[in-house]
MDAnalysis code that builds the backbone (N, CA, C; Angstrom):
import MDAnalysis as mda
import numpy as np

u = mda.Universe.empty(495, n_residues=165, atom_resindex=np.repeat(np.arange(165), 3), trajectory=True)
u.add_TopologyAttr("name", ["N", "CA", "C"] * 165)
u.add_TopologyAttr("resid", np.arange(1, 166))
u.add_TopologyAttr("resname", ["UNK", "UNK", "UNK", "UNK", "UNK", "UNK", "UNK", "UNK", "UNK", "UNK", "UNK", "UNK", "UNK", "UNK", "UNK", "UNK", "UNK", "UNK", "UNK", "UNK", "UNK", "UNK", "UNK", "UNK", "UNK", "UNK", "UNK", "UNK", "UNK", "UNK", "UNK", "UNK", "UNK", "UNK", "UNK", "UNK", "UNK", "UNK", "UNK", "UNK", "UNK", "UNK", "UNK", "UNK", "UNK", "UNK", "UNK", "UNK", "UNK", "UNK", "UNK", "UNK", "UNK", "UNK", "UNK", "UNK", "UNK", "UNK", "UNK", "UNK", "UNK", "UNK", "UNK", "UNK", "UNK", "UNK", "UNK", "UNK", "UNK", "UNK", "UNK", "UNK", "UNK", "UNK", "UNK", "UNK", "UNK", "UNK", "UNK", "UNK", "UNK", "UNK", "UNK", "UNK", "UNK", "UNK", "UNK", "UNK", "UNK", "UNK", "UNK", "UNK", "UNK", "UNK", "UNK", "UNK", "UNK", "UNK", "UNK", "UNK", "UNK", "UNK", "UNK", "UNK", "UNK", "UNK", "UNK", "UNK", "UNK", "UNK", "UNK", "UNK", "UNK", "UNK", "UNK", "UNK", "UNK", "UNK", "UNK", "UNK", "UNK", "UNK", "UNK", "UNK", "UNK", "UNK", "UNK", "UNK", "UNK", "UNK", "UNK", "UNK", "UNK", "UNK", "UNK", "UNK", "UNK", "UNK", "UNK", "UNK", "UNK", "UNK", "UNK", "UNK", "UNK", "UNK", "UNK", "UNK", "UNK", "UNK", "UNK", "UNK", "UNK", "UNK", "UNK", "UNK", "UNK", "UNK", "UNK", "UNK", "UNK", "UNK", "UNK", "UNK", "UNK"])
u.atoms.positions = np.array([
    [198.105, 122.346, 189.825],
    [196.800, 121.897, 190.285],
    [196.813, 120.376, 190.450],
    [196.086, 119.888, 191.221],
    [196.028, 118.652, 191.795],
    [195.244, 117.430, 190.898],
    [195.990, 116.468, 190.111],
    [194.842, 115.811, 189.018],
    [193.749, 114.982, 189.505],
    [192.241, 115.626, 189.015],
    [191.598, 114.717, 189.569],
    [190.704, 113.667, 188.950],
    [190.475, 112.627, 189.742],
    [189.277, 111.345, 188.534],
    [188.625, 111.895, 188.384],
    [187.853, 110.937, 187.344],
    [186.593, 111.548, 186.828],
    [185.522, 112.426, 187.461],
    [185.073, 113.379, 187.033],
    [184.262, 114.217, 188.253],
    [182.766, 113.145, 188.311],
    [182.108, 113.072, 188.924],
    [181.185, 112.680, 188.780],
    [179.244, 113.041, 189.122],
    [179.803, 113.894, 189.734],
    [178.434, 114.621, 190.419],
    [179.054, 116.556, 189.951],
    [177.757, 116.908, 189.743],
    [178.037, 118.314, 189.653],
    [178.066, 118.915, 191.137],
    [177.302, 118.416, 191.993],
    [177.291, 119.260, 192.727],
    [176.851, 118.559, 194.159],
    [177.495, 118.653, 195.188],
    [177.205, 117.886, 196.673],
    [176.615, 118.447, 197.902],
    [175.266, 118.030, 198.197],
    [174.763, 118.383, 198.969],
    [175.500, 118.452, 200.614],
    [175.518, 119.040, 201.150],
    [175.647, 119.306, 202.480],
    [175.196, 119.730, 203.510],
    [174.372, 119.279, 204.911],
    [173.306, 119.256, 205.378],
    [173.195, 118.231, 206.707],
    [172.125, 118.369, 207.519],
    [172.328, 117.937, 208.838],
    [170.926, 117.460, 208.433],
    [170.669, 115.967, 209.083],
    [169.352, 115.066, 209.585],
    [168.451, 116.316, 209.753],
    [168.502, 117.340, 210.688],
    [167.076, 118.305, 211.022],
    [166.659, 118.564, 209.591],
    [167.788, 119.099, 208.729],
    [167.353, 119.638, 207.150],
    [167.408, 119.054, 206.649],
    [167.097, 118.105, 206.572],
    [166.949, 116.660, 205.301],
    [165.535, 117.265, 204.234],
    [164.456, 117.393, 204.792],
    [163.267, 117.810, 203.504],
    [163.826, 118.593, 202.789],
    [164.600, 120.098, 203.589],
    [165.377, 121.264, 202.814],
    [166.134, 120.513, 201.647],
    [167.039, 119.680, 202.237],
    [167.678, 119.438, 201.153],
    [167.650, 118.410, 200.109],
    [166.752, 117.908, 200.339],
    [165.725, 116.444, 199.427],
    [165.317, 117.399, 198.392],
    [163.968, 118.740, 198.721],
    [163.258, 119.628, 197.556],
    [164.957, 120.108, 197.200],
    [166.000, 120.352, 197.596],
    [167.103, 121.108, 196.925],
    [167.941, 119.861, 195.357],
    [167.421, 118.713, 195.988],
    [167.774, 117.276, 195.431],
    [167.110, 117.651, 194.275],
    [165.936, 117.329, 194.311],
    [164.837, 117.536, 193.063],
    [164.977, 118.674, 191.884],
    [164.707, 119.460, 192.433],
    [164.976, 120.664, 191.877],
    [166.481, 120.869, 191.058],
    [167.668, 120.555, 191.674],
    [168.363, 120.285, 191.263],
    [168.707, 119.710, 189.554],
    [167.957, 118.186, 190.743],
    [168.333, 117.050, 189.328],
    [167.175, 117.625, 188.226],
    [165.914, 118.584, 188.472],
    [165.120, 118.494, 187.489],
    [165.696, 119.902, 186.468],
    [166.972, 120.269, 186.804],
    [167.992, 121.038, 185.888],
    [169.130, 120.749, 185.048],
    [169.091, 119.361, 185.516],
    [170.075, 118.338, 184.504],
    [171.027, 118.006, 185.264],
    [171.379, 118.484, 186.400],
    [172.420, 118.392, 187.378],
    [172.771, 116.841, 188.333],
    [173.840, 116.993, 188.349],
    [174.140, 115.410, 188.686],
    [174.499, 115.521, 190.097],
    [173.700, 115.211, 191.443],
    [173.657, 115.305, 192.479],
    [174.052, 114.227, 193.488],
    [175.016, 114.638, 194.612],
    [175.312, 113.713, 195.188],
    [174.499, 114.114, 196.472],
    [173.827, 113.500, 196.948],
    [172.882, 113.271, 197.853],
    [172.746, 112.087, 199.021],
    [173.693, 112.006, 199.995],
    [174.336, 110.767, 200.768],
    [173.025, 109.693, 201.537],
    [171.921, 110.153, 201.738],
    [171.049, 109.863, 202.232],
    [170.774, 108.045, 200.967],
    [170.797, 108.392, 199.574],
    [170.670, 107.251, 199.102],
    [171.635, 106.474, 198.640],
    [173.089, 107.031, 199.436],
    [173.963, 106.374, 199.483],
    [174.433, 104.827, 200.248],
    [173.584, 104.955, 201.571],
    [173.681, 103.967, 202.870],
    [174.944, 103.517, 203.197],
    [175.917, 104.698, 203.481],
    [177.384, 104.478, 204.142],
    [177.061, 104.922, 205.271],
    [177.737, 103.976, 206.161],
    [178.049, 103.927, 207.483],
    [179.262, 105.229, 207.654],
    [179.291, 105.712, 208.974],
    [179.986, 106.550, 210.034],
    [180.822, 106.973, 209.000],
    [182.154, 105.793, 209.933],
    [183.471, 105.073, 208.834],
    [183.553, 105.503, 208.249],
    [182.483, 104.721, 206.963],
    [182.873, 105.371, 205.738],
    [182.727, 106.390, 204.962],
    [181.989, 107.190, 205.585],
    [182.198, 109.020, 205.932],
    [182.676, 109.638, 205.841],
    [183.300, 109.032, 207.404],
    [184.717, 110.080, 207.855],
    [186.038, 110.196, 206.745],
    [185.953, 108.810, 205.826],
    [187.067, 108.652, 204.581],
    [186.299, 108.998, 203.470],
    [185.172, 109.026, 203.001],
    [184.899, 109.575, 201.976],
    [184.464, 111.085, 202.108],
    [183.887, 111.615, 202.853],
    [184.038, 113.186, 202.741],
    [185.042, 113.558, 202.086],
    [186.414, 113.506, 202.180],
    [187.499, 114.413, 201.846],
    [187.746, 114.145, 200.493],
    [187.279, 112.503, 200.258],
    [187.371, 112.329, 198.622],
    [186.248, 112.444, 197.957],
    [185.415, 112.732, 198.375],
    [184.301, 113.404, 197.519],
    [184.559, 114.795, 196.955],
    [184.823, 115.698, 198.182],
    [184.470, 117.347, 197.540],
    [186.038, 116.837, 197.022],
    [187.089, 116.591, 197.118],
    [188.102, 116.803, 196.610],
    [188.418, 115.615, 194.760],
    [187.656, 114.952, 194.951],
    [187.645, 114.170, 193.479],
    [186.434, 113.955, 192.858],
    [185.564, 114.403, 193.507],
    [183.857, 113.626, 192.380],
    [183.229, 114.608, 192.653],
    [183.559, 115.827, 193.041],
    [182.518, 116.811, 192.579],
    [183.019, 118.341, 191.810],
    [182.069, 118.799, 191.042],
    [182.605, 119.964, 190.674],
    [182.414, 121.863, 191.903],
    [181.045, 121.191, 192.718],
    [180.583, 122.096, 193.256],
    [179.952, 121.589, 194.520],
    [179.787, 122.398, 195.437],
    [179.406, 121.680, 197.371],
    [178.146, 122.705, 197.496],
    [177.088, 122.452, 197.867],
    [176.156, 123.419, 198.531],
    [175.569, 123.134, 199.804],
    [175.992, 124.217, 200.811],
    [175.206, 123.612, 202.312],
    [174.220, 124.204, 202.590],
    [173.140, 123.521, 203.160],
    [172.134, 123.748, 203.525],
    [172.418, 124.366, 204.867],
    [172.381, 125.602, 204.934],
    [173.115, 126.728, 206.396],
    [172.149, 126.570, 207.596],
    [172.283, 125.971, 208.558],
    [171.455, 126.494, 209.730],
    [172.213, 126.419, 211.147],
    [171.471, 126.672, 211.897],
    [171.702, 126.772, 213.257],
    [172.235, 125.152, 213.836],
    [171.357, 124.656, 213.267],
    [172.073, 123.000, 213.261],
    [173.377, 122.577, 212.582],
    [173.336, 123.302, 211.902],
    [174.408, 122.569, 210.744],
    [175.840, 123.270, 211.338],
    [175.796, 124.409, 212.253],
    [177.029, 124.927, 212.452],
    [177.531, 124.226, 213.883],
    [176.250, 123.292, 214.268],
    [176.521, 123.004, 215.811],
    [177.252, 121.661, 215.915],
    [176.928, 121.091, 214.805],
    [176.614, 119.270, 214.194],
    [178.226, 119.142, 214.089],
    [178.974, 118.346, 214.568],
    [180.328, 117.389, 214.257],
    [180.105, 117.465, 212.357],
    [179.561, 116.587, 212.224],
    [179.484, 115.779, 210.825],
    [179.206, 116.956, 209.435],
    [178.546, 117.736, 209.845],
    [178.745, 119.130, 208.796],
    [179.862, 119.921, 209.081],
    [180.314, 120.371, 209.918],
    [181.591, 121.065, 210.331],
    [182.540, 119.999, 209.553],
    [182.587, 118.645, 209.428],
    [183.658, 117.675, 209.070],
    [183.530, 118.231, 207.507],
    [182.396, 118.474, 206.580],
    [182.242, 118.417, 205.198],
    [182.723, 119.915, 204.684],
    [181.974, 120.404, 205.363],
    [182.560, 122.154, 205.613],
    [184.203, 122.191, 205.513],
    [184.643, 122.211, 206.634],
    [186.362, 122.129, 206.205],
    [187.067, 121.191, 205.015],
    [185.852, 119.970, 204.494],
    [186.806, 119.744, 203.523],
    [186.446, 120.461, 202.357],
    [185.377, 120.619, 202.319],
    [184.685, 121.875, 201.051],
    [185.610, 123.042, 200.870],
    [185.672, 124.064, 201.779],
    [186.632, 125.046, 202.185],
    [187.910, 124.373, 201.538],
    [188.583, 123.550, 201.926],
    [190.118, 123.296, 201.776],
    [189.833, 122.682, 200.045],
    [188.744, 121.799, 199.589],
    [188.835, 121.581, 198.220],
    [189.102, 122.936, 197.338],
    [187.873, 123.787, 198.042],
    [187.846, 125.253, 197.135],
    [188.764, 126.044, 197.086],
    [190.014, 125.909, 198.144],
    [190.925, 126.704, 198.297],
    [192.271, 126.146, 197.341],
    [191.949, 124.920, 197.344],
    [193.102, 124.230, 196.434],
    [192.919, 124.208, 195.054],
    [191.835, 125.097, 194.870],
    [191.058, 125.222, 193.189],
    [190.620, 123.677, 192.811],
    [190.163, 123.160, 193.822],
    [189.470, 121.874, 193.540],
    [188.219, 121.690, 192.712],
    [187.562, 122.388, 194.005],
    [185.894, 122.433, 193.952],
    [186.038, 123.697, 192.967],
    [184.987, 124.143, 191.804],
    [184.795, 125.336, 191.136],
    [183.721, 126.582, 191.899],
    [183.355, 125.805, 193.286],
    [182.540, 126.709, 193.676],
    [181.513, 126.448, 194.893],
    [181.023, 126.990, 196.070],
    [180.391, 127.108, 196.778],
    [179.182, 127.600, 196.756],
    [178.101, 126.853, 197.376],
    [176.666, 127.579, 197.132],
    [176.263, 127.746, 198.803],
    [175.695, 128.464, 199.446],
    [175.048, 128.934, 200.811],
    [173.381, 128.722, 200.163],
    [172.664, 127.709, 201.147],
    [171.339, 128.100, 200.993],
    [171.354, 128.007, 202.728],
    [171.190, 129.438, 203.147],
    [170.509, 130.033, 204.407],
    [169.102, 129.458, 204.820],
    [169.184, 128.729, 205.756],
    [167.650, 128.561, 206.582],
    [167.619, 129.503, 207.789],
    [169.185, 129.782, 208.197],
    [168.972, 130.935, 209.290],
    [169.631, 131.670, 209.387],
    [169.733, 132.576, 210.172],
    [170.991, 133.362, 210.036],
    [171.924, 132.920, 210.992],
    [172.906, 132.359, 210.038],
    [174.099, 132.152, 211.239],
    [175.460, 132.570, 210.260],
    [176.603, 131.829, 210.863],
    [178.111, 132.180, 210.196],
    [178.603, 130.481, 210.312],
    [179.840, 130.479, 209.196],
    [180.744, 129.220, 208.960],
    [181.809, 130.135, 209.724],
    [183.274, 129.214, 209.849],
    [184.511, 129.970, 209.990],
    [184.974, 129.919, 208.257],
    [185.521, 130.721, 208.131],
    [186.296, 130.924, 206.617],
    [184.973, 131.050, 205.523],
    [183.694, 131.402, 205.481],
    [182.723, 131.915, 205.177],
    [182.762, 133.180, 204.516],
    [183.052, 132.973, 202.766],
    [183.601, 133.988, 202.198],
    [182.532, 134.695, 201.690],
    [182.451, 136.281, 201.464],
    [181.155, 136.647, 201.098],
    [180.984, 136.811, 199.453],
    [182.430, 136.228, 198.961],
    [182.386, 135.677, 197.496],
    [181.411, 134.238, 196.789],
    [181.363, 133.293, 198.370],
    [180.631, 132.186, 198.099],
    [179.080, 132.999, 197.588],
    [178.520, 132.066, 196.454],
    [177.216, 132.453, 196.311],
    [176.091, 131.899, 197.138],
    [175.241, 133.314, 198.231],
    [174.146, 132.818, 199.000],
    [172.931, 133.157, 198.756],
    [171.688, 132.427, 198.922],
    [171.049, 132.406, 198.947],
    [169.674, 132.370, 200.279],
    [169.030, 132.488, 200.254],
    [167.888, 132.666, 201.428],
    [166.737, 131.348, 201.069],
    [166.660, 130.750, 202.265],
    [165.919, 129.737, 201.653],
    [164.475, 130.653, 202.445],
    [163.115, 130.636, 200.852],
    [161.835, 130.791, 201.370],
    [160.713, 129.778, 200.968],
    [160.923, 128.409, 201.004],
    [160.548, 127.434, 200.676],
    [160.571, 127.694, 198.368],
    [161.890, 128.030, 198.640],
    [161.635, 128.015, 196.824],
    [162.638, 127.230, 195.889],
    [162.742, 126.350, 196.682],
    [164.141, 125.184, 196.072],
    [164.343, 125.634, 193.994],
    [162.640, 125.343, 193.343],
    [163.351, 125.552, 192.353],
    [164.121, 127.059, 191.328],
    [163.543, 127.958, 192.765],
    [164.516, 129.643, 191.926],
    [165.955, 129.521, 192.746],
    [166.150, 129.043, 193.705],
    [167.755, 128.487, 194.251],
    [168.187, 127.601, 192.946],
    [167.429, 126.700, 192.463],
    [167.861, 125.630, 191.669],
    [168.632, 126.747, 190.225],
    [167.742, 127.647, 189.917],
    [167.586, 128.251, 188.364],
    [168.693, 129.342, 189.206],
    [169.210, 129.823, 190.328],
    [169.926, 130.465, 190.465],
    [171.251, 130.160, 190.301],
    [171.679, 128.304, 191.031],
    [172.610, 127.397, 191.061],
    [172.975, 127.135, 189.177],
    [171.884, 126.833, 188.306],
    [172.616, 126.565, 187.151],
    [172.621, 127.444, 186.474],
    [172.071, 128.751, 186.692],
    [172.770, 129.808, 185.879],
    [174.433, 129.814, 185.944],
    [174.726, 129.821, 187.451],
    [176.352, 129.808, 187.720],
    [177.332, 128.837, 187.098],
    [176.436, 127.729, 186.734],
    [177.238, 126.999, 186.272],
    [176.416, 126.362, 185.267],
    [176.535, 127.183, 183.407],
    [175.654, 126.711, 182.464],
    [176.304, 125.753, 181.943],
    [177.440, 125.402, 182.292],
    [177.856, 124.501, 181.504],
    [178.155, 123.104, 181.957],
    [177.540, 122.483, 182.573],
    [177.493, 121.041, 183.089],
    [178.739, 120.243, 182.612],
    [180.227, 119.785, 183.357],
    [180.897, 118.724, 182.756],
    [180.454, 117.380, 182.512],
    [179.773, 117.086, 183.955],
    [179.646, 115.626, 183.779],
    [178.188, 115.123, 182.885],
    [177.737, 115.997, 182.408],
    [176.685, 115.893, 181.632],
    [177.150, 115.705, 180.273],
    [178.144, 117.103, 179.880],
    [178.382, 116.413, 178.968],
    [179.283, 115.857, 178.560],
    [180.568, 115.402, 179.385],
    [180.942, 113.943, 179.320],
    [180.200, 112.877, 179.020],
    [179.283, 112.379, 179.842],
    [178.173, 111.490, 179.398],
    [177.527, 111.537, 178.576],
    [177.404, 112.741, 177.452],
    [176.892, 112.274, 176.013],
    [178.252, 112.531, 175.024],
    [179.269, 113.399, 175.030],
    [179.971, 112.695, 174.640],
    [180.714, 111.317, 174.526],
    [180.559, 110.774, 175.100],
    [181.111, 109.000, 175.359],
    [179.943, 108.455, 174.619],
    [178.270, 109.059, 174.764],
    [177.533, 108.469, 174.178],
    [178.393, 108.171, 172.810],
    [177.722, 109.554, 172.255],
    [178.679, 109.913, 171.018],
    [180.139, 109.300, 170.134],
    [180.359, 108.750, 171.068],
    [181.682, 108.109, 170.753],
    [181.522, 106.336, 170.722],
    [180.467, 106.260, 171.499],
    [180.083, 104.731, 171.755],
    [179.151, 104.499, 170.213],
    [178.033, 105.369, 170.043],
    [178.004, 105.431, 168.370],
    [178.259, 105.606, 167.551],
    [179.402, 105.898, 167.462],
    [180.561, 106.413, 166.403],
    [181.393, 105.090, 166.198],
    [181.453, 104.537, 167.009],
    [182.559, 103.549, 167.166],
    [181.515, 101.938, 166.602],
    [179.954, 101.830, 166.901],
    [179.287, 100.897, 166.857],
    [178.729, 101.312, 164.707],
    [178.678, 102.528, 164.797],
    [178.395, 102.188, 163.596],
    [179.699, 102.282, 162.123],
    [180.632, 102.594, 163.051],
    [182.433, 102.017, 162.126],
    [182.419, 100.521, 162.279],
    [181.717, 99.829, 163.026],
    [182.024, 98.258, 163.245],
    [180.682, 97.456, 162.043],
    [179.593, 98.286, 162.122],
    [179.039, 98.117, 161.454],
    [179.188, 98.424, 160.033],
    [179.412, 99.461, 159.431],
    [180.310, 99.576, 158.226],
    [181.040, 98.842, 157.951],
    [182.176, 98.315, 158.686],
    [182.787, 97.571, 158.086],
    [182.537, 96.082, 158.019],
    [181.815, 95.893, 159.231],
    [181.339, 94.495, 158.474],
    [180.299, 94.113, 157.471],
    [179.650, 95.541, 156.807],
    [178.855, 95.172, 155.456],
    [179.410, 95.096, 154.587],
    [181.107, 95.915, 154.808],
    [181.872, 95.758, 153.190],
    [182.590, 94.580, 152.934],
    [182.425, 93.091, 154.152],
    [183.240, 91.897, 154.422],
    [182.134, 91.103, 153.762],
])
């Protein structure tokens, strides 16, 4: 398996300008499950730097990709670009997993009916409670309180020992 940095987002949105609200309430909902969301919109990268970070995103900083499915999104350059690298992360046992939230009925190429889908009926947060059932166990969450954990562990050994000086 391929070693990767630190993960950093649980899970990466994927999505076309038409579905931006779709996937903003998918944002929310999300993060209001503890989930650590990468969401490019409050990123402000240019084209460019896109076209080079797509492939190192799903393939190093995330644990999981979810696309927001539509009729747009299968037509769009720039989702087709995230799509194949999603696909090729998941195939390399990168990514731990794929989420489908359907706005229409359409098809991906390599569109496995193992990926978990969903139907969007304006209900972001039972998609949300569906998304972290699949995955109850958050890494980068709790990475980040372990390190807490370790950052107070370590502050109050410094403190100990300088009361016994």
């Amino acid at each position: 398996m391929i070693k990767r940095q630190f993960i950093k987002y649980d899970i990466i949105l994927s999505f076309t300008e038409q579905d931006c609200e779709i996937a903003f309430q998918m944002k929310k909902a999300l993060k209001r499950k503890g989930l650590s969301v990468y969401y490019y919109k409050e990123k402000n990268q240019l084209a460019q730097d896109l076209k080079d970070l797509t492939p190192y995103l799903y393939g190093n900083r995330a644990n999981y990709g979810l696309v927001i499915l539509s009729n747009a999104y299968r037509q769009n350059e720039w989702p087709q670009r995230e799509w194949e690298a999603m696909r090729a992360a998941k195939d390399n046992g990168i990514l731990k997993g794929i989420f489908i939230v359907r706005i229409q009925k359409t098809s991906l190429p390599g569109l496995s009916q193992s990926v978990i889908q969903a139907k969007w009926k304006n209900n972001p947060k039972e998609i949300a409670n569906q998304i972290k059932a699949q995955m109850p166990f958050s890494g980068t969450r709790t990475l980040k309180i372990i390190g807490w954990l370790f950052l107070f562990s370590l502050i109050g050994l410094l403190i100990y020992r300088i009361n016994r000086f």
